[in-house]
Each structure stands twice: as C-alpha cells, then as structure tokens.
KEDREN-863425 format. One line per field, with one value per residue: residue in one letter; x, y, z of N, C-alpha, C in turn. Coordinates in nm, 4 decimals, m for minus. Example, Ala and Ser with C-alpha at 12.3 -4.5 7.8 and 13.67 -1.06 7.14 Angstrom:
residu	a;s
nX	1.3190;1.2850
nY	m0.5690;m0.2250
nZ	0.7800;0.7080
caX	1.2300;1.3670
caY	m0.4500;m0.1060
caZ	0.7800;0.7140
cX	1.3200;1.2900
cY	m0.3300;0.0030
cZ	0.7800;0.7870
END
This chain:
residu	x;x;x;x;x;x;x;x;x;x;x;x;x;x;x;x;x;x;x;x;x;x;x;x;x;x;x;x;x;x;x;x;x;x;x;x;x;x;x;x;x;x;x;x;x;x;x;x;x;x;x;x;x;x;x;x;x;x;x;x;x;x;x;x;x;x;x;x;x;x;x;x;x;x;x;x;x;x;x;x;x;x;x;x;x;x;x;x;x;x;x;x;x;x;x;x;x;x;x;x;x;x;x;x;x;x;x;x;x;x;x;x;x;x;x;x;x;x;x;x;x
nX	m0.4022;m0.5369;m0.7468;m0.7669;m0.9679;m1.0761;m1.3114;m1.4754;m1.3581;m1.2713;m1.2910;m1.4640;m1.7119;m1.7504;m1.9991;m2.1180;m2.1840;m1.9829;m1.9572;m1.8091;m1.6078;m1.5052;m1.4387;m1.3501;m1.1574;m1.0228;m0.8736;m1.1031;m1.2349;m1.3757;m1.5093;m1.4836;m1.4386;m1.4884;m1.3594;m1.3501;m1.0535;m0.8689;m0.6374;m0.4812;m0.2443;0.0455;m0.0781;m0.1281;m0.2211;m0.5945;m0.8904;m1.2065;m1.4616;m1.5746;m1.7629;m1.8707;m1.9063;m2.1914;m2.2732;m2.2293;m2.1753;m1.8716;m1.7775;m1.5596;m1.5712;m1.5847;m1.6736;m1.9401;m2.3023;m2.2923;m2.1134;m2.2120;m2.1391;m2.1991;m2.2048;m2.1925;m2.2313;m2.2251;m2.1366;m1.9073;m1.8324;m1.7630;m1.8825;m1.9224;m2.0958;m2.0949;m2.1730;m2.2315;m1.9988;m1.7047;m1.4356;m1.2225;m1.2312;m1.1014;m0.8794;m0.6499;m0.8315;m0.8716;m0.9394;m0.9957;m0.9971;m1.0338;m0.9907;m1.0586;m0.8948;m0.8248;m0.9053;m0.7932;m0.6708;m0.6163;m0.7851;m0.6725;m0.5255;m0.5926;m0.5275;m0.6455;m0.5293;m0.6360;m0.7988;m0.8233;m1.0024;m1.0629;m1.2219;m1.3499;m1.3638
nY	9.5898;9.5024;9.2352;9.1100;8.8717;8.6662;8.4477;8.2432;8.1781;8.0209;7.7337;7.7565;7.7224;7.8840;8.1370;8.0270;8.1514;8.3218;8.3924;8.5760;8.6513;8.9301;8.9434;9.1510;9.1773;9.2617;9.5559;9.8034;10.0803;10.2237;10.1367;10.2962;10.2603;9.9831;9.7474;9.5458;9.4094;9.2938;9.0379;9.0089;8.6875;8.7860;9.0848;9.4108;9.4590;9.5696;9.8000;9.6512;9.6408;9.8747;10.0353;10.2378;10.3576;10.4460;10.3477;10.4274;10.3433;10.1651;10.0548;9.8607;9.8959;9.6662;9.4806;9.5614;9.5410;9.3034;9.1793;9.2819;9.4409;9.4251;9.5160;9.4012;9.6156;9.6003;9.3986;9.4201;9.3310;9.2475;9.1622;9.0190;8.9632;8.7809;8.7293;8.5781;8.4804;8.4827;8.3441;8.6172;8.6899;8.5869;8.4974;8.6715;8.7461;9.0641;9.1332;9.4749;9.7439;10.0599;10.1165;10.2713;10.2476;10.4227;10.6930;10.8810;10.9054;10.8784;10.6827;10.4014;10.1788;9.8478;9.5122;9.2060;8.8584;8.7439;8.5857;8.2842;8.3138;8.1325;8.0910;7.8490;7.7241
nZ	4.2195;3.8655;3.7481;3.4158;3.2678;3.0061;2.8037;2.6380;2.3886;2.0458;1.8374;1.5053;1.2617;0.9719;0.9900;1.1883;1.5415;1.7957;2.1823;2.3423;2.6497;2.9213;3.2398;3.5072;3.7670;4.1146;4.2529;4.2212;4.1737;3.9527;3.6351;3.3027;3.0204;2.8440;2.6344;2.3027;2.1488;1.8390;1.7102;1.4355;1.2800;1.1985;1.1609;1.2702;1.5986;1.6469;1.6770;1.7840;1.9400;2.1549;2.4957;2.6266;3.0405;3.0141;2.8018;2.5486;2.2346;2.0200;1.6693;1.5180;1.1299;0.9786;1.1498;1.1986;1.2972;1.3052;1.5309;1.8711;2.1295;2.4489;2.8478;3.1931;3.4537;3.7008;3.7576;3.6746;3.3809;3.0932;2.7459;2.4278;2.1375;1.9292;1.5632;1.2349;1.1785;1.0019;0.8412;0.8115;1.0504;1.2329;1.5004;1.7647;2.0634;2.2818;2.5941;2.6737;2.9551;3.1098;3.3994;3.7133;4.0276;4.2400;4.4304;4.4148;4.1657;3.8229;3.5278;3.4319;3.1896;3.1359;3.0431;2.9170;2.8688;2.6538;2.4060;2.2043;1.8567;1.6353;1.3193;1.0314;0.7374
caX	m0.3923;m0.6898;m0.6899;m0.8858;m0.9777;m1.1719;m1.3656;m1.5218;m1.3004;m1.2826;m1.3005;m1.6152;m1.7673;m1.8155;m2.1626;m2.2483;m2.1698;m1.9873;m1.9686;m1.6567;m1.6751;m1.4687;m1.4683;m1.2614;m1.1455;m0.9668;m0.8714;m1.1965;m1.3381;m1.4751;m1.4408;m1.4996;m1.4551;m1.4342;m1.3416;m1.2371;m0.9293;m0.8386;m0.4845;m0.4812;m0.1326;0.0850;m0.1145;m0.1241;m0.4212;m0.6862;m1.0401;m1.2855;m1.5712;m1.5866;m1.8624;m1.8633;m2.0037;m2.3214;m2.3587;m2.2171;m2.0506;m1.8208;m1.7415;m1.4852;m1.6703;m1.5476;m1.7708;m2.1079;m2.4291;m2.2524;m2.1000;m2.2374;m2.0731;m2.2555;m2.1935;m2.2713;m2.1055;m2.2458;m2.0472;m1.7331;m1.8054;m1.8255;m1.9737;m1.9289;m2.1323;m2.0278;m2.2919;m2.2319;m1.8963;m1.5920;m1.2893;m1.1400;m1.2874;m1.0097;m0.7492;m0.6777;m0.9618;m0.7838;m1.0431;m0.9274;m1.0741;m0.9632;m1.0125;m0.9643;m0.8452;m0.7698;m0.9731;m0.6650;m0.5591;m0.7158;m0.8133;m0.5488;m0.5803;m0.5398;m0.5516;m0.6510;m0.4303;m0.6401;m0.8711;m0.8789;m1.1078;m1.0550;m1.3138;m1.3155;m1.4657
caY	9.5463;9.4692;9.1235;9.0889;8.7323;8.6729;8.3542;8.2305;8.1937;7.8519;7.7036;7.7565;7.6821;8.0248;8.1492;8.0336;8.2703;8.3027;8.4978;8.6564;8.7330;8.9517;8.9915;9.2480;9.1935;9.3254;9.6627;9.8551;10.1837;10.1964;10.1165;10.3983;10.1965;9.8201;9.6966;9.4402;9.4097;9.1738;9.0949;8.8151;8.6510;8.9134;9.1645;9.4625;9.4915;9.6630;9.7951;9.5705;9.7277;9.9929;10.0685;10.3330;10.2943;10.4963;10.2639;10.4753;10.2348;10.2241;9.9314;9.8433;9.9093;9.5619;9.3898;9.6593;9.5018;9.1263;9.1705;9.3365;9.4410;9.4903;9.5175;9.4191;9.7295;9.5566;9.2515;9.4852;9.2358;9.2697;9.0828;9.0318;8.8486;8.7723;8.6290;8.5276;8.4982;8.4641;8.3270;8.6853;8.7367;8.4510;8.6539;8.6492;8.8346;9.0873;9.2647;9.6073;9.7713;10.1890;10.1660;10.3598;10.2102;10.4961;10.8252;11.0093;10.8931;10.8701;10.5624;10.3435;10.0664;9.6804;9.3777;9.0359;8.7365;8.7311;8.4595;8.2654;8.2611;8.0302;8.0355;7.7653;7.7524
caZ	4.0810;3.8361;3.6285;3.3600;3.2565;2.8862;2.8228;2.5061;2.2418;2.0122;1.6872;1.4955;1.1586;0.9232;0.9449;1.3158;1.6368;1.9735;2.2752;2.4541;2.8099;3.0200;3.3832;3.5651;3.9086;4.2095;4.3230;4.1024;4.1826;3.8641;3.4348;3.2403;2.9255;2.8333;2.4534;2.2695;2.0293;1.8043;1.6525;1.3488;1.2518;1.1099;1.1650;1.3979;1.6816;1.5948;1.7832;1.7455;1.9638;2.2934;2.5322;2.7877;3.1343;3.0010;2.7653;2.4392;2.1814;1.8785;1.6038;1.3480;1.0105;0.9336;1.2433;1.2193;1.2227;1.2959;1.6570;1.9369;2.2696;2.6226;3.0024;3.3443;3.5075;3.8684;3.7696;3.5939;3.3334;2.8923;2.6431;2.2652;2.0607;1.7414;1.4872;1.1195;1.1537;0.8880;0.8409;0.8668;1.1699;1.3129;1.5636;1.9265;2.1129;2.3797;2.6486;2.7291;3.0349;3.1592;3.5513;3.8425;4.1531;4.3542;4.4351;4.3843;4.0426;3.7184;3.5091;3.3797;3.0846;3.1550;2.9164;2.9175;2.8065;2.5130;2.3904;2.0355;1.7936;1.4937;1.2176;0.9393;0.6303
cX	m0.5279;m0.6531;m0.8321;m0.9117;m1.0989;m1.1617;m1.4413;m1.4864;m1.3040;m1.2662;m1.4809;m1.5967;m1.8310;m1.9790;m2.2209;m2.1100;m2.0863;m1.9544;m1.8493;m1.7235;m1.5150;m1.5034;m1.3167;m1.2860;m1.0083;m0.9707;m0.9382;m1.2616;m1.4262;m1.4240;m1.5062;m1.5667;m1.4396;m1.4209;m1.2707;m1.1657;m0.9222;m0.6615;m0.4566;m0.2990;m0.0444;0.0349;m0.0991;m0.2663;m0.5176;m0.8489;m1.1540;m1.4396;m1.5431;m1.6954;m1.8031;m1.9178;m2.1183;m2.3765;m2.3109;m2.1152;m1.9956;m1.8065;m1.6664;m1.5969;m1.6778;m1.6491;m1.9519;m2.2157;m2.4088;m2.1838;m2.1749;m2.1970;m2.1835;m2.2114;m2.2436;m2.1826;m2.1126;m2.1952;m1.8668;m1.7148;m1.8476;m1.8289;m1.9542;m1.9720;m2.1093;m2.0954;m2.2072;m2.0233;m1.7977;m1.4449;m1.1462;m1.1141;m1.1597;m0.8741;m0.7928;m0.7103;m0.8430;m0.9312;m0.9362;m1.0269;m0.9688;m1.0499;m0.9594;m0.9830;m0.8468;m0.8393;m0.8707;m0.5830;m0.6399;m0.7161;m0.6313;m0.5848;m0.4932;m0.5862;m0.5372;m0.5383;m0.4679;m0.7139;m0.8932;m0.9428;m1.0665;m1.2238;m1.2830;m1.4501;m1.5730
cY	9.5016;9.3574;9.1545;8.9507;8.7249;8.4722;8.3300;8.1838;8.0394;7.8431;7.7054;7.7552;7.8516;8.0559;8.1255;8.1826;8.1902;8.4199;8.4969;8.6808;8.7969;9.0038;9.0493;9.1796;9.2294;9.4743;9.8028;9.9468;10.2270;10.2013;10.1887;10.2990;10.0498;9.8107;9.5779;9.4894;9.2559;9.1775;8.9342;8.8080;8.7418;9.0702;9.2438;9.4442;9.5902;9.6648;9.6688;9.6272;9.7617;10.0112;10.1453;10.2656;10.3306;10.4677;10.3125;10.3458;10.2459;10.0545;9.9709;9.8418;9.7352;9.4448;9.4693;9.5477;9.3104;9.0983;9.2455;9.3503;9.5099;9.4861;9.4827;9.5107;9.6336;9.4439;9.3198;9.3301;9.2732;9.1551;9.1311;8.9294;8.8559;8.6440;8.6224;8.5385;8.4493;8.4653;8.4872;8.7124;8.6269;8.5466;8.6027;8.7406;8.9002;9.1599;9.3759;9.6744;9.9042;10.1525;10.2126;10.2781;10.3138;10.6724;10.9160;10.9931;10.8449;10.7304;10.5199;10.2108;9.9488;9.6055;9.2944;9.0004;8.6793;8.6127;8.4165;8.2424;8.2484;8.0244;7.9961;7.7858;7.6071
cZ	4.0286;3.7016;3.5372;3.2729;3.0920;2.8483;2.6788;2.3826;2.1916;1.8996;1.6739;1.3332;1.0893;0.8912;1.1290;1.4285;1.7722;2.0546;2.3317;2.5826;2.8661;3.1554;3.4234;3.7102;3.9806;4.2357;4.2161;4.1890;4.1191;3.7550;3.3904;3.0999;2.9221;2.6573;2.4428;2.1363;1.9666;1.7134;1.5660;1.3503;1.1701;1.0622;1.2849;1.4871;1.6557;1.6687;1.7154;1.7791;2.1382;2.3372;2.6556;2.8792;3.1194;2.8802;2.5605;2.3688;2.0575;1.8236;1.5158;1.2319;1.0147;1.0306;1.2757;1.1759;1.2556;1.4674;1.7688;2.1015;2.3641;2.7155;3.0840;3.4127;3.6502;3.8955;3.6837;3.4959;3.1665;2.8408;2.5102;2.2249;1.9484;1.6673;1.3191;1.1013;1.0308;0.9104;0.8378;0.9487;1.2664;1.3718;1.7154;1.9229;2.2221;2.4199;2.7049;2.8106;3.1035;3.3015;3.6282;3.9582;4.2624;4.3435;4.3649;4.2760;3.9400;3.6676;3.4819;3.2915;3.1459;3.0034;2.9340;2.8854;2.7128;2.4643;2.2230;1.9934;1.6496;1.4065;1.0844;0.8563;0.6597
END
C-alpha cells in the first residue's frame, strides 16, 4: 500500500503565502505524476497543479503565475507554494500521486486526507 500524507495547510491573511508538502510512502517503485487538487465548500474538486517525474507541469488558469509546484522524486515528495494568495483560493488541499508498486502492474492513483487552507481578508 502507498500513503500519502500532506502538510502545510492553515489560516492565512490574503496577500501573504504558504507551502503544501506531500510525502509518499511505502510500497513505491516509482510516481509518474504528483498534483494537487483543491475542493472549496460546495464545490466540486478541481486540478490545481501536476508535475511529471521529468519535471513537465500544468496549472489551473485561476492559480498561473501565483502557485508553483515542485518535487523531490529521491524523497517521493511535492511541493506547492502558493504566494499572493486570496480568499478564493480557501479549499481543502488534496495531494494526488499515480504510482507503481509492482513491476508487473501499471501505475495506480492515491490521495491524501487533504489539508486546509483558509484565507481571510
């Protein structure tokens, strides 16, 4: 089995920044992809930002230019920083991570337990 554990989340003041973390562990041959999601109150989940393991990445229009996601592949670990943030921006954080476990079987998607981030005016 592969947990994935996300770290970061909080209350914050619109305009300053914080960082997400997930770390992947247990039974890891390797993560293709890592992303985060986010999912406000009454809303559905929605991408937030993706990085391959070679480093290719995507963003919600809605976070371009204001978050930025990276990796430690050698720690199976992601990163989002999230700068000037806004009260829309307020939603539980989910990390999503496609790994393979097993030579003989392709990736498979996991998901955190999700981390909140509250921003106030």
């Amino acid at each position: 089995q592969v947990q994935l554990a996300e770290s970061g989340g909080g209350l914050v003041q619109a305009g300053r920044s914080l960082n997400l973390s997930c770390a992947a562990s247990g039974r890891i041959l390797s993560i293709n992809i890592m992303g985060w999601y986010r999912q406000a109150p009454g809303k559905q989940r929605e991408l937030v930002a993706t990085m391959t393991s070679s480093g290719t990445t995507n963003y919600a229009d809605s976070v371009k230019g204001r978050f930025t996601i990276s990796r430690d592949n050698a720690k199976n670990t992601a990163f989002l920083q999230m700068n000037s943030l806004s009260p829309e921006d307020t939603a539980d954080y989910y990390c999503n991570a496609g790994v393979r476990s097993r030579w003989d079987e392709g990736s498979r998607a996991y998901w955190g337990q999700g981390t909140q981030v509250t921003v106030s005016l």
